[in-house]
C-alpha positions as CSV (number, residue, x, y, z in Angstrom):
1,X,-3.1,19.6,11.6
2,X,-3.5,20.3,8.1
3,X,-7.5,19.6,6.0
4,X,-6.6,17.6,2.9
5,X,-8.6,16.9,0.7
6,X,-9.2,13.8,-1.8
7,X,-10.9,14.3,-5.3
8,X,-11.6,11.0,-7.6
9,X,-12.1,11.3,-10.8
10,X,-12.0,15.2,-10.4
11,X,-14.4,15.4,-7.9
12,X,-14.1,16.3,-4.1
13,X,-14.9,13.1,-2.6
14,X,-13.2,13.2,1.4
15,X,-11.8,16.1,3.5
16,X,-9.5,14.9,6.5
17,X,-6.7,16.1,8.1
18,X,-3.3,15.1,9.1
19,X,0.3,16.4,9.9
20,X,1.5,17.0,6.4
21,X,1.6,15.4,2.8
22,X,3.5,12.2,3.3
23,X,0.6,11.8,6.4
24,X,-1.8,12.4,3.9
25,X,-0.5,10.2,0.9
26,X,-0.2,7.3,3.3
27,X,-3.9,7.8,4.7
28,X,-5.2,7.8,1.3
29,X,-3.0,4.9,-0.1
30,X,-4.3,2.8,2.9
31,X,-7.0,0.1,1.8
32,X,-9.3,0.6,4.3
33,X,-9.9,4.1,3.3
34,X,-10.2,3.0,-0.3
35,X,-12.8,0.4,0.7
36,X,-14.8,3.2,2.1
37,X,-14.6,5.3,-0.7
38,X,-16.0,2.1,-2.7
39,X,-18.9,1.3,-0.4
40,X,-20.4,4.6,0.3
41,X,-22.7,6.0,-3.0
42,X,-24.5,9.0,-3.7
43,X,-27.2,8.6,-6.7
44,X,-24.7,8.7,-8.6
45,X,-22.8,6.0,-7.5
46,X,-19.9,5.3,-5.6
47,X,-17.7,7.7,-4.4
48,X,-14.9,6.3,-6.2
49,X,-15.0,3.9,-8.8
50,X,-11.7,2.1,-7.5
51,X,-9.5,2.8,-11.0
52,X,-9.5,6.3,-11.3
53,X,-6.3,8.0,-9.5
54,X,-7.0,9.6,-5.7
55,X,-5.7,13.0,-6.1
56,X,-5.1,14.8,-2.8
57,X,-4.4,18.4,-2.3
58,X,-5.4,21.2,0.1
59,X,-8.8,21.8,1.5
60,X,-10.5,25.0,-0.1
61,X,-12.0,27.3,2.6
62,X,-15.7,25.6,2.1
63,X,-14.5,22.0,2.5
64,X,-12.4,22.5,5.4
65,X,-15.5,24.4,7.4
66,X,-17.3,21.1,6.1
67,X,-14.8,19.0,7.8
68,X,-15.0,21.5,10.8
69,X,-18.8,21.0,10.8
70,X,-19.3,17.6,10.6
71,X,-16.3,16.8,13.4
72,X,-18.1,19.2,15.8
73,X,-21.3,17.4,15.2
74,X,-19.7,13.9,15.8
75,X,-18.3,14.8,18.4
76,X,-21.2,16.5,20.3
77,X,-23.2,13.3,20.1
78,X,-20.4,10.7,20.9
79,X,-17.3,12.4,22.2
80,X,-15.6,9.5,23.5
81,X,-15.6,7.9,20.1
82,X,-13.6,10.4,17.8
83,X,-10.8,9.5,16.6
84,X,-9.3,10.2,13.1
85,X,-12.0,11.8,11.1
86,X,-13.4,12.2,7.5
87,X,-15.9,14.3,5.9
88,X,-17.5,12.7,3.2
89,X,-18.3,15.6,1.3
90,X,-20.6,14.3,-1.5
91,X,-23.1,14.4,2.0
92,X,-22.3,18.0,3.4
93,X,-23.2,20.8,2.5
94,X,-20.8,21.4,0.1
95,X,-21.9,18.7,-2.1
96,X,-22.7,20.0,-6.0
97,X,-19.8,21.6,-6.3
């Protein structure tokens, strides 16, 4: 599996993986991820505003060991429950950017 990850409106919202692009284009295209992206917020507001364009791309080296970290913890306190996973990034560590 490859990390993507997803940047609105220039900012890294979402690291996640999946098998290639055309995987990755339709997870972010699908309108239950965009609804997530709508209702989570940071001080600043949502994590996507729902008109500006989801850009995905390859992780860089600090969001995929995000997405690494926050998968390992998930899964340590519910293993049974993981299935696809997504690293919110404006709440990891990498957050600021």
């Amino acid at each position: 599996m490859i990390i993507f990850t997803v940047e609105a409106g220039g900012r890294a919202v979402a690291a996640f993986n999946a098998e290639d692009m055309e995987a990755a284009t339709a997870f972010v295209e699908d309108t239950s991820f965009q609804c997530n992206l709508l209702e989570f917020a940071t001080d600043e507001g949502s994590l996507w505003n729902g008109i500006d364009a989801l850009e995905i791309r390859l992780a860089l080296d600090e969001e995929t060991a995000a997405y690494h970290e926050s998968f390992a913890v998930a899964y340590t306190e519910n293993p049974d429950h993981i299935g696809a996973w997504v690293c919110l990034l404006a709440f990891s560590r990498v957050a600021g950017d």
